[in-house]
DOFI-846586 format. One record per residue (C-alpha): residue number from 1; y, z negated, x. Coordinates in steps of 0.1 Angstrom, whole numbers. Layout:
@n NUM&y Y&z Z&x X $
...
This chain:
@n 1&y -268&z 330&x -632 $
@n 2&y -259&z 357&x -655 $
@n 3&y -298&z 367&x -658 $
@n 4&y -304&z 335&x -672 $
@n 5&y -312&z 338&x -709 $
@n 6&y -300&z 307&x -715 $
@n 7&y -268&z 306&x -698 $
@n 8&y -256&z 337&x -723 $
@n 9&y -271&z 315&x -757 $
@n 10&y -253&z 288&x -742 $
@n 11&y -220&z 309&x -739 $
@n 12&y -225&z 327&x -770 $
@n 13&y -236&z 298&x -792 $
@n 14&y -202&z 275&x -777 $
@n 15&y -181&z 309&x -790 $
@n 16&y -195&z 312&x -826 $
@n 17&y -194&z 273&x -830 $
@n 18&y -160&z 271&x -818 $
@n 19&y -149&z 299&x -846 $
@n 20&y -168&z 279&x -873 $
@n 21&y -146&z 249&x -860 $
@n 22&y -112&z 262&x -857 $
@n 23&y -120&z 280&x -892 $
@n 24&y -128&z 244&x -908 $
@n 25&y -97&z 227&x -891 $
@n 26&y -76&z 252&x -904 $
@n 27&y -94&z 249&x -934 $
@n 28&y -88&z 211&x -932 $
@n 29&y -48&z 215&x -929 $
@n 30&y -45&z 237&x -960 $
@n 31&y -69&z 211&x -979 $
@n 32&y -50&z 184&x -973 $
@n 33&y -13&z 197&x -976 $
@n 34&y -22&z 207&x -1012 $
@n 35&y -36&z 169&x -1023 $
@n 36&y -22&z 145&x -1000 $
@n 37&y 21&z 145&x -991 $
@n 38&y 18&z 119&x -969 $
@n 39&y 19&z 130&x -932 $
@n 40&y 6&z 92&x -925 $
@n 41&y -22&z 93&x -950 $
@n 42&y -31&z 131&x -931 $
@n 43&y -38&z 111&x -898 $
@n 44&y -58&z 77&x -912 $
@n 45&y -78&z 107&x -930 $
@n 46&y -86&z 121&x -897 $
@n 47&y -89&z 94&x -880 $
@n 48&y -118&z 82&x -901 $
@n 49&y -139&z 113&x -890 $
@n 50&y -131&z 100&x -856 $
@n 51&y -139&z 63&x -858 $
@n 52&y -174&z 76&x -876 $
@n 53&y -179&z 96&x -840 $
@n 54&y -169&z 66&x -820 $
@n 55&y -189&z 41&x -833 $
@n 56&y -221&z 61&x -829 $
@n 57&y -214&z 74&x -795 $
@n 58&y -239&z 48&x -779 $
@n 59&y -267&z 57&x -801 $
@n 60&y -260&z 95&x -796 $
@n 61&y -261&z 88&x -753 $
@n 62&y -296&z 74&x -760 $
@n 63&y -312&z 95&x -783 $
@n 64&y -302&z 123&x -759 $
@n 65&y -315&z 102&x -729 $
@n 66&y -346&z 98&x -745 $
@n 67&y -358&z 123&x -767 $
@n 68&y -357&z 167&x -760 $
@n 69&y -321&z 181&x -760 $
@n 70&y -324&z 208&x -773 $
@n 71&y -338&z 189&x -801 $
@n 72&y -308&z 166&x -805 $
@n 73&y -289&z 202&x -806 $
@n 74&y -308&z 217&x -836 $
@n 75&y -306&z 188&x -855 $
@n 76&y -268&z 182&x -849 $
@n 77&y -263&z 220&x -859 $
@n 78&y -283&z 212&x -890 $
@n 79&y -256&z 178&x -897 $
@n 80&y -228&z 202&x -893 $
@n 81&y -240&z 226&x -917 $
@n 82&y -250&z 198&x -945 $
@n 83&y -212&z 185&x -934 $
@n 84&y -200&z 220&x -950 $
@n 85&y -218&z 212&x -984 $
@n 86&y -197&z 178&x -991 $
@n 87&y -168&z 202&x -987 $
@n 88&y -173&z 226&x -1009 $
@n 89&y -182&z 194&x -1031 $
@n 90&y -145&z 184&x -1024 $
@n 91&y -123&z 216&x -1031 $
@n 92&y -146&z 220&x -1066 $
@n 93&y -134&z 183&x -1074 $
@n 94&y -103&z 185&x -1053 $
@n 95&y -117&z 150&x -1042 $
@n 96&y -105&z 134&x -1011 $
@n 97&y -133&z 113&x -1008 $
@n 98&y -157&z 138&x -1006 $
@n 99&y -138&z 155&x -978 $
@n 100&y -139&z 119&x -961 $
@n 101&y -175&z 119&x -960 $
@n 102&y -173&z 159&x -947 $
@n 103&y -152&z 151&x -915 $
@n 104&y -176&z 119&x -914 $
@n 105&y -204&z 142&x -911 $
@n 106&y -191&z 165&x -890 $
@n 107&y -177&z 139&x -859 $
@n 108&y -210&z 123&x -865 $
@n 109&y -229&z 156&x -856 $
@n 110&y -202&z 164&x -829 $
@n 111&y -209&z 130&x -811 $
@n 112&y -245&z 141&x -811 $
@n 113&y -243&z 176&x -800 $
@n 114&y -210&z 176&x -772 $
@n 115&y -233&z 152&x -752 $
@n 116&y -266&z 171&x -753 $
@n 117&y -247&z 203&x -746 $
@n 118&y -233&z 187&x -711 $
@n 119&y -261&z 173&x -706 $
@n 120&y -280&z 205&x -706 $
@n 121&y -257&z 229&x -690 $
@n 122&y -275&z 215&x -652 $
@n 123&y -309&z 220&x -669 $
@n 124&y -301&z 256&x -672 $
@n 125&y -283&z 264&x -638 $
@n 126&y -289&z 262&x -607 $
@n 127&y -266&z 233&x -587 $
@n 128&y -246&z 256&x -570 $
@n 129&y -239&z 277&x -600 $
@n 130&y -226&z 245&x -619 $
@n 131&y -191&z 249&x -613 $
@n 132&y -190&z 286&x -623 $
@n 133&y -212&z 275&x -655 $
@n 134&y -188&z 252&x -664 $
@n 135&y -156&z 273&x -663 $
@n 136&y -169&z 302&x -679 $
@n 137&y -180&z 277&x -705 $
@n 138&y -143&z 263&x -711 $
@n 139&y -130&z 298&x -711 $
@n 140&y -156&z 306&x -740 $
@n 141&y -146&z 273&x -759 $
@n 142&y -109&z 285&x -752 $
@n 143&y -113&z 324&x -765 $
@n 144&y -127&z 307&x -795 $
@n 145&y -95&z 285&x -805 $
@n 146&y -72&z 312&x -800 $
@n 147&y -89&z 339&x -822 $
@n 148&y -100&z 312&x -845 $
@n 149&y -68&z 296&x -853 $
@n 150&y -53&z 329&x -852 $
@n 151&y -79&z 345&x -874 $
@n 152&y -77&z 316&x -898 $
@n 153&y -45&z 312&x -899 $
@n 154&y -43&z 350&x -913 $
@n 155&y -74&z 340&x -937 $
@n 156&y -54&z 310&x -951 $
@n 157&y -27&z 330&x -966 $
@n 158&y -46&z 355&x -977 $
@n 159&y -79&z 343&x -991 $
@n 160&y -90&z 315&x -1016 $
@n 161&y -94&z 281&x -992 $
@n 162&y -129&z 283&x -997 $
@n 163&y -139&z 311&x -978 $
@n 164&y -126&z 297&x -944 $
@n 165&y -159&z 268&x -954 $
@n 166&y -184&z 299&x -961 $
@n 167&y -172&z 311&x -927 $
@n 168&y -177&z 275&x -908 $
@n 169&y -211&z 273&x -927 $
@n 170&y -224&z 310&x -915 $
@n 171&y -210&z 300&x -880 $
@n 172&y -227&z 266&x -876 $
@n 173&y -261&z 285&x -893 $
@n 174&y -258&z 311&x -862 $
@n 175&y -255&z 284&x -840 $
@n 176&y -280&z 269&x -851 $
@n 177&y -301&z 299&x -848 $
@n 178&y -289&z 303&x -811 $
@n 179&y -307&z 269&x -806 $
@n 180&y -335&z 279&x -814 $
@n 181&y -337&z 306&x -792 $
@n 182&y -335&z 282&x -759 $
@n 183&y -364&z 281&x -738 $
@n 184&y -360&z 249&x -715 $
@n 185&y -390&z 229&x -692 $
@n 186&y -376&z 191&x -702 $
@n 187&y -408&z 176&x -697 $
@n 188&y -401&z 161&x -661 $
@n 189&y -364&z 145&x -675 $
@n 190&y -379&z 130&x -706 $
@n 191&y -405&z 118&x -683 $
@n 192&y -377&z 99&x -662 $
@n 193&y -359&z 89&x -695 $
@n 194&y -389&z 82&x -719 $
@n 195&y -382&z 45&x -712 $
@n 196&y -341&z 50&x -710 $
@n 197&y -324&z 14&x -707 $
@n 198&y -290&z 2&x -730 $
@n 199&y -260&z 21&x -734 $
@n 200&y -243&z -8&x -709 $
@n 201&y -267&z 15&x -680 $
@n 202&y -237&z 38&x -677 $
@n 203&y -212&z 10&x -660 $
@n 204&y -232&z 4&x -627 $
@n 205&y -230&z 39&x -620 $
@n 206&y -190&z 36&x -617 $
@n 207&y -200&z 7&x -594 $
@n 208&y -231&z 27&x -574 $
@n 209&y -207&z 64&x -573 $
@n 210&y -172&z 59&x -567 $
@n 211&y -164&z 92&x -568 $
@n 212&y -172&z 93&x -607 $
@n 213&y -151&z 65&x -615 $
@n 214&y -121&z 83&x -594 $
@n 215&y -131&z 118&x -616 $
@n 216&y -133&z 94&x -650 $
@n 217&y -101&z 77&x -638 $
@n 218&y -81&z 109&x -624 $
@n 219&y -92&z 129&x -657 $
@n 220&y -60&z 105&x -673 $
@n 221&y -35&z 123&x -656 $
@n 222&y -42&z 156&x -674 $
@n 223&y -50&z 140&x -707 $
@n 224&y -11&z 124&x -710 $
@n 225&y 5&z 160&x -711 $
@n 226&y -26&z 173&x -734 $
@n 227&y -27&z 139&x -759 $
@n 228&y 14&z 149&x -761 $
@n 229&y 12&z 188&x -762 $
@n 230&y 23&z 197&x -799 $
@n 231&y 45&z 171&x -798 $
@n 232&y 65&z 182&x -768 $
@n 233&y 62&z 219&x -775 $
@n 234&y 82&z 204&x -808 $
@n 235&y 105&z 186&x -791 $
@n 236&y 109&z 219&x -769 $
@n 237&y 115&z 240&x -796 $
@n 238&y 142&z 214&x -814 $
@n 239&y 160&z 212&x -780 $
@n 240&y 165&z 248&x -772 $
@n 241&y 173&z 258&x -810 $
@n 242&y 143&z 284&x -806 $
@n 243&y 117&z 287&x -826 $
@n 244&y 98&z 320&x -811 $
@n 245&y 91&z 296&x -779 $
@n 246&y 64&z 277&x -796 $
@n 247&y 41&z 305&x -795 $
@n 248&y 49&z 315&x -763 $
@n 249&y 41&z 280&x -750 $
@n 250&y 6&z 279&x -767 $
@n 251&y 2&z 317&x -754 $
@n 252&y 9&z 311&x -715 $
@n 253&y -13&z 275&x -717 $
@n 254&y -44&z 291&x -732 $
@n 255&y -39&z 325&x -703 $
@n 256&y -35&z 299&x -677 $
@n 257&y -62&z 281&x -682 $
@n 258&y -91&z 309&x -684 $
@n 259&y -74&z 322&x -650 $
@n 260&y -80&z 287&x -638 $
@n 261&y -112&z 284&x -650 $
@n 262&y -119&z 318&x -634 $
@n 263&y -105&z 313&x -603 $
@n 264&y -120&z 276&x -595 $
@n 265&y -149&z 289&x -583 $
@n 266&y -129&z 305&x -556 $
@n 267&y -110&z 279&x -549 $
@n 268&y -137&z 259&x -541 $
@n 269&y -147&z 279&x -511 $
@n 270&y -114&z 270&x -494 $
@n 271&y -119&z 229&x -504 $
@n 272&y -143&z 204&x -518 $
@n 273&y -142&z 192&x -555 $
@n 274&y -125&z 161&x -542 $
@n 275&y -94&z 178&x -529 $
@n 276&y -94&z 200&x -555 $
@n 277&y -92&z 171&x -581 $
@n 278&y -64&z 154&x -559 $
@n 279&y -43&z 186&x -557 $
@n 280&y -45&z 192&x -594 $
@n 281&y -36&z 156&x -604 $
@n 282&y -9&z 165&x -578 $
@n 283&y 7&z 197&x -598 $
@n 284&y 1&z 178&x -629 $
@n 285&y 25&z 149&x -619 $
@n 286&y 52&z 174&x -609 $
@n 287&y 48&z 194&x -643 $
@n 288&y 51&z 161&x -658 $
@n 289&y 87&z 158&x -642 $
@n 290&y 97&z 192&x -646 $
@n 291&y 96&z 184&x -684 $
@n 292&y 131&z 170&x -675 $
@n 293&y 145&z 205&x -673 $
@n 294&y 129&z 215&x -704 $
@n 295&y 164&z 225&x -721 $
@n 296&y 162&z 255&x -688 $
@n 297&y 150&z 286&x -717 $
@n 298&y 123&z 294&x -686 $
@n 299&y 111&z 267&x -677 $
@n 300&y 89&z 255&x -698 $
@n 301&y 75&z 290&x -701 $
@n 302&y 66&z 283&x -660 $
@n 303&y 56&z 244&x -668 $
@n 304&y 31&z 256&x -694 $
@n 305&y 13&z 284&x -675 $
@n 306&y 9&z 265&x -646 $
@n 307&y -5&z 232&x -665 $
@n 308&y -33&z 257&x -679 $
@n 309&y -41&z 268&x -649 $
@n 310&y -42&z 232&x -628 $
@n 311&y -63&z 217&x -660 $
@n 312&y -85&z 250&x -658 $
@n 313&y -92&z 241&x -625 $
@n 314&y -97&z 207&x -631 $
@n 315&y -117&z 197&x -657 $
@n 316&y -146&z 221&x -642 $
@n 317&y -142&z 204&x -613 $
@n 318&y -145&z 170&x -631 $
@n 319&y -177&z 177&x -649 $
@n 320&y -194&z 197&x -617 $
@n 321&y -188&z 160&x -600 $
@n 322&y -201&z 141&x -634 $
@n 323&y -233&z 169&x -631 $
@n 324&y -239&z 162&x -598 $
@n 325&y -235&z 126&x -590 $
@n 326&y -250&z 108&x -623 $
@n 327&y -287&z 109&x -630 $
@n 328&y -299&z 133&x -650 $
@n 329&y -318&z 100&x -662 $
@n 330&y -281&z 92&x -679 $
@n 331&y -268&z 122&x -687 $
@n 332&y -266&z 115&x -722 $
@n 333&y -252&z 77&x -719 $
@n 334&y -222&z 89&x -693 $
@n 335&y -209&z 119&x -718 $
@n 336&y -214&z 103&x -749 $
@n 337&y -195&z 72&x -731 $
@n 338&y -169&z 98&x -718 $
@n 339&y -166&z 113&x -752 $
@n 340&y -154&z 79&x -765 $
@n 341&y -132&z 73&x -738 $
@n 342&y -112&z 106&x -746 $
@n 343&y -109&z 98&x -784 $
@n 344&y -94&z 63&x -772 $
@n 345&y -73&z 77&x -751 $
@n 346&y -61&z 105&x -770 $
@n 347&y -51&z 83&x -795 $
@n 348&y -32&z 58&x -772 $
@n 349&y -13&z 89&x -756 $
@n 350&y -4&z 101&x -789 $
@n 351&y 11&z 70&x -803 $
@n 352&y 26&z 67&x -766 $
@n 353&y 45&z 99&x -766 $
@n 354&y 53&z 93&x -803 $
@n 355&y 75&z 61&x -799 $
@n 356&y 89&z 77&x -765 $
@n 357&y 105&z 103&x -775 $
@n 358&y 122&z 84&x -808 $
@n 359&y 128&z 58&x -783 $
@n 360&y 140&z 83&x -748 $
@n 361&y 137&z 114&x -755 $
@n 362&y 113&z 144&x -741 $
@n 363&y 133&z 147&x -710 $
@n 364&y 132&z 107&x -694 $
@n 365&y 95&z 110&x -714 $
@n 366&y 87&z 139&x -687 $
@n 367&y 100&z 109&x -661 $
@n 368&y 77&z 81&x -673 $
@n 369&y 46&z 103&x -673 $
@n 370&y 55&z 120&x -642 $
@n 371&y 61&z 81&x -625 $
@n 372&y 25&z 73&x -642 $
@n 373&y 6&z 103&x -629 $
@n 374&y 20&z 103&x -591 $
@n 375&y 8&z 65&x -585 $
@n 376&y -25&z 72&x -598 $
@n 377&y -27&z 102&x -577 $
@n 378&y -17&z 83&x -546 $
@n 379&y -36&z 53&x -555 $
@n 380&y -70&z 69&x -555 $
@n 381&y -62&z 91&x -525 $
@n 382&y -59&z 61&x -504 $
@n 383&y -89&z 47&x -526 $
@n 384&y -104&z 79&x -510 $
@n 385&y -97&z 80&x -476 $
@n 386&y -102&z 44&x -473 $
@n 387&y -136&z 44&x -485 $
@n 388&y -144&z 79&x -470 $
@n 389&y -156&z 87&x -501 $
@n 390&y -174&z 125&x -503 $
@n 391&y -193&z 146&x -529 $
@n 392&y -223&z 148&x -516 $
């Protein structure tokens, strides 16, 4: 795998996009706190960027069923870099509006470009090599959020707010460079896809592979500590009276999970994809409860480190299965469709874990999620074993 060209444009490009992101959301923050007080008016801001994703998202799955990926990945590289332009446009005015139609822009271009890429990656790779493909490629994508916020975070204070932009416009102009540079033989999948069907193609395959709609439904059970995360490390912080552990929270998760993403390969000598979903979803649940103990100075430290490694293991798993066991045919449909499923459900968990903790606190929250995540875990295991369902 690693003498693949492609695999190390792939890698490289997901590093340098990812520091031209985390530069523009920092970017974003600063932006905002200056013009708008209102942490309510912040999120209906943001939001916006994300409805403008979701409502595209079935035109993005077929364009990238139908026509060249790597096509669909210049030309989203070339919507994020016009995105930068409005931008500027805003902090000369100091216009909100014309940062609206930036993040527009940009989640557009996103909704384009996060399909084609994981629609690509088994294009590239071998089918054996997906697994390690796919957890090197979320350790890339996390190396990038830690030195980018960290980097831009330093840049904020220090520099005039425009310069994290410049930075996010020569980022996404390397990326798109890095695009370029892909050499990829997609005549025989357009072939299959040149008369692709309606975005509603993707349901039957829950229906035809069960084992995808156990992956989609399992992937909940990391997504309701992830859609809560700040807001418990908050609530952490508040309830021990220390402030340092914050960082060390965000420190241990982001460690964790590239020495799970590292390791899953591994791992998956010793037991399918399957069992290694089920055991995962398994840890998760008990990290869910062990957010009782979180006023224990420790244990959260533990809690945290072992979440990022279960969901580095996990979510490579997840996506090897999604490779695997949808056509290549509807590659683009099932991610782009997945894509909108997170944003829903990112949103519901957030809004979730918002009113529980006014309503019970982090501790009984730790409870209700934990409750949640062990009868999913048990109901598709005997959904499993009853159906003798297997990755094939």
């Amino acid at each position: 795998m690693w003498h693949n060209r492609n695999v190390w444009i792939i890698l490289i490009g997901e590093l340098i996009v990812g520091l031209g992101l985390w530069a523009g959301i920092i970017g974003n923050l600063g932006f905002m706190q200056q013009l708008i007080p209102s942490d309510f008016h912040k999120s209906v801001l943001l939001a916006i960027g994300m409805l403008a994703g979701f409502l595209v998202g079935p035109i993005a799955g077929k364009m990238v069923d139908r026509y060249a990926k790597k096509s669909v990945l210049i030309w989203s590289s070339v919507g994020r870099i016009i995105s930068v332009f409005f931008m500027f446009v805003a902090i000369y005015f100091e216009s909100i509006v014309w940062m609206m139609l930036f993040l527009i822009v940009l989640q557009i271009a996103a909704a384009f470009f996060m399909p084609a890429m994981q629609a690509i990656v088994p294009i590239v790779v071998k089918d054996d090599e997906l697994m390690t493909m796919n957890g090197w490629h979320m350790n890339v994508r996390t190396i990038s959020r830690i030195i980018g916020t960290a980097a831009a975070g330093l840049l904020i204070v220090t520099v005039d707010l425009i310069w994290l932009y410049i930075i996010s416009l020569i980022m996404y102009v390397l990326m798109l460079g890095c695009m370029f540079m892909l050499k990829i033989d997609e005549e025989q999948q357009q072939a299959k896809a040149k008369h692709s069907g309606s975005f509603k193609e993707v349901l039957p395959i829950f229906k035809e592979q069960p084992i995808v709609l156990m992956a989609f439904c399992l992937a909940v059970i990391p997504t309701l500590f992830l859609g809560s995360f700040n807001l418990v490390i908050i609530n952490i912080v508040e309830l021990q009276q220390n402030q340092s552990i914050s960082g060390i929270l965000y420190t241990v998760e982001g460690i964790g999970f590239m020495l799970g993403a590292f390791f899953v390969r591994k791992l998956t000598t010793y037991m399918t994809p399957t069992q290694l979903l089920f055991t995962v979803a398994l840890v998760i649940s008990v990290l869910d409860l062990s957010l009782g103990f979180s006023h224990i100075s420790w244990m959260p430290i533990v809690t945290f480190a072992v979440f990022g490694f279960a969901v580095g293991c996990f979510f490579p798993s997840m996506m090897t299965i999604f490779q695997r066991q949808v056509p290549k045919s509807h590659h683009g449909r099932f991610f782009a469709f997945r894509n909108m499923f997170d944003t829903v459900l990112f949103q519901i968990v957030l809004l979730s874990t918002g009113a529980l903790l006014d309503l019970i606190g982090l501790q009984q929250m730790g409870i209700v999620f934990g409750v949640i995540s062990l009868t999913l875990t048990c109901f598709f295991f005997l959904y499993v074993k009853k159906s003798a369902m297997q990755v094939q």
